[in-house]
N, C-alpha and C positions, 0 to 999 in steps of 0.2 A: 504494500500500500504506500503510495504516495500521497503529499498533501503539500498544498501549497495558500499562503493569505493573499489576497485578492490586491488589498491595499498595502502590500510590499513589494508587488510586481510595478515594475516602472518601463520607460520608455525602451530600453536592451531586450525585456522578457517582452513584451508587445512584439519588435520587431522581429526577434527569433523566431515568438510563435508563428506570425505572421507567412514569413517564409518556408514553415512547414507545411503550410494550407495548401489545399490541391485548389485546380482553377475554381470549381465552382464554390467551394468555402472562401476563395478570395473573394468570389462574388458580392456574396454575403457581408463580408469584412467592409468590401471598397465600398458595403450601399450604405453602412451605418454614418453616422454622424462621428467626427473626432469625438474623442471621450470616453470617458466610464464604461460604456457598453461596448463600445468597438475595444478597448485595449481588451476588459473581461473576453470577448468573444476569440481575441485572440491567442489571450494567454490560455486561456481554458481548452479551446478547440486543436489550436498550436500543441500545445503542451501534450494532451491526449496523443498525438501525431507521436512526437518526439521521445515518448516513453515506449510505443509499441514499435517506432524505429530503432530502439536500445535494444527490445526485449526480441525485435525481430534480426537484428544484424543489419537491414539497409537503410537505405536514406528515406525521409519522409514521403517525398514525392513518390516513389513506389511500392508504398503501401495500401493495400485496396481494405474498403472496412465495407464488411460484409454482415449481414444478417444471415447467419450459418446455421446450422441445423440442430436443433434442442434437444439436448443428450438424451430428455425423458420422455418428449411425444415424437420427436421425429418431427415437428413442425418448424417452419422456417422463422424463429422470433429471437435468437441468441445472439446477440453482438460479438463481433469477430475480426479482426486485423489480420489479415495475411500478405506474406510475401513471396513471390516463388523462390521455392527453395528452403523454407522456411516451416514449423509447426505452426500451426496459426495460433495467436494469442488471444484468448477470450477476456473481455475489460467489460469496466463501468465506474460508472463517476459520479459524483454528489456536489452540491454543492447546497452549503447552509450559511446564508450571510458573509462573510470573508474568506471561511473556511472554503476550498474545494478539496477533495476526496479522491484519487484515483488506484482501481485494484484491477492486476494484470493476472491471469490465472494462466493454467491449460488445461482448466478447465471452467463451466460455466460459473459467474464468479456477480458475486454483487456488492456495493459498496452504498455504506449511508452514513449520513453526520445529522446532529442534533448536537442545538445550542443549551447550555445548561444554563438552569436559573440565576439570575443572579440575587433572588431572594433570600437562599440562601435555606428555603427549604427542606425537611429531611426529607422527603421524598423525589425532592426535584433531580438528584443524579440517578438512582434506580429511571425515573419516569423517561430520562434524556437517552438513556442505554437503551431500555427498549424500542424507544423511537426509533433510535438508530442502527439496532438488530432488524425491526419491521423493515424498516426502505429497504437495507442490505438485501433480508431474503425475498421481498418484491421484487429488487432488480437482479437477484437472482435466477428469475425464471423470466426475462424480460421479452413484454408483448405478448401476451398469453397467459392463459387459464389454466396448463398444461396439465396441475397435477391434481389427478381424480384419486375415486374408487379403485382402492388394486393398488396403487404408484406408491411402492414406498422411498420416500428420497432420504439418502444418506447424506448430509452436510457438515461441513467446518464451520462454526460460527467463532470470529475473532473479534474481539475488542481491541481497538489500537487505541492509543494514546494517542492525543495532538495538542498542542496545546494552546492558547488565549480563548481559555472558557467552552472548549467544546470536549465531543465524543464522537467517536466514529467508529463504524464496526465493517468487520467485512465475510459475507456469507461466499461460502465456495463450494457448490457440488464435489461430491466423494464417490456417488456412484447411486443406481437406485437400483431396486428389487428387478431380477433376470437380464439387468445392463451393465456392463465392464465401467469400471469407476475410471 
């Protein structure tokens, strides 16, 4: 898991990301307004590029992100980075006010962050953990209803540490009932 603060990313992590964008997420990028949301979409969408170019061995521009096939129905809803030559990397991302969240798997993989109270409440860290397990294993099965009657799924559920007031978790398929993990 990766994590990175929104408002420590400056002008260098903009254009970085930027330069990882394939044409049509430049699209995107060159329609926004300068500012806050164009660097965010850069650094975020950039970023996402730049780790599964790490995790894959080649350069940004020749990574394709695919909606791959879901280990548990067989349906096409499972986010996927691949490169030729390469295992494909299954990812997902979060992002909670400054905080963003990104988990690379290989397998299907889900990540989530919640902001803790600052009230100071005893229940507010349990409350913020769960939140952040729920999204993880939501976008654990991402785009789809997949798992019925009969499916039983084996998962890794992680709590990571981050730090300036948040929590982030990250759910990772293991394998599920008559499917190789």
């Amino acid at each position: 898991m990766w994590t990175l603060l929104l408002s420590e990313q400056g002008p260098a992590a903009e254009a970085a990301g930027a330069d990882a964008l394939t044409a049509a997420e430049h699209g995107v990028y060159d329609g926004l307004e300068p500012g806050a949301a164009r660097r965010r979409f850069a650094v975020v969408r950039g970023g996402l590029r730049l780790l599964a170019a790490a995790r894959l061995g080649c350069p940004p521009g020749r990574i394709a992100v695919l909606d791959g096939t879901c280990p548990l129905c067989a349906r096409l809803h499972d986010s996927v980075a691949a490169a030729e030559g390469a295992e494909p990397v299954h990812f997902s991302w979060d992002r909670c006010g400054d905080l963003v969240v990104y988990a690379l798997s290989g397998t299907t993989v889900g990540a989530g962050a919640s902001l803790l109270a600052e009230d100071g409440a005893p229940d507010a860290a349990p409350a913020a953990r769960r939140t952040a397990r729920r999204t993880a294993g939501g976008r654990a099965v991402m785009r789809g209803g997949c798992v019925g009657p009969g499916i039983i799924v084996d998962r890794a559920v992680d709590m990571v540490a981050v730090p300036h007031g948040y929590t982030a978790a990250v759910v990772r398929h293991t394998g599920a009932a008559g499917q190789p993990a």
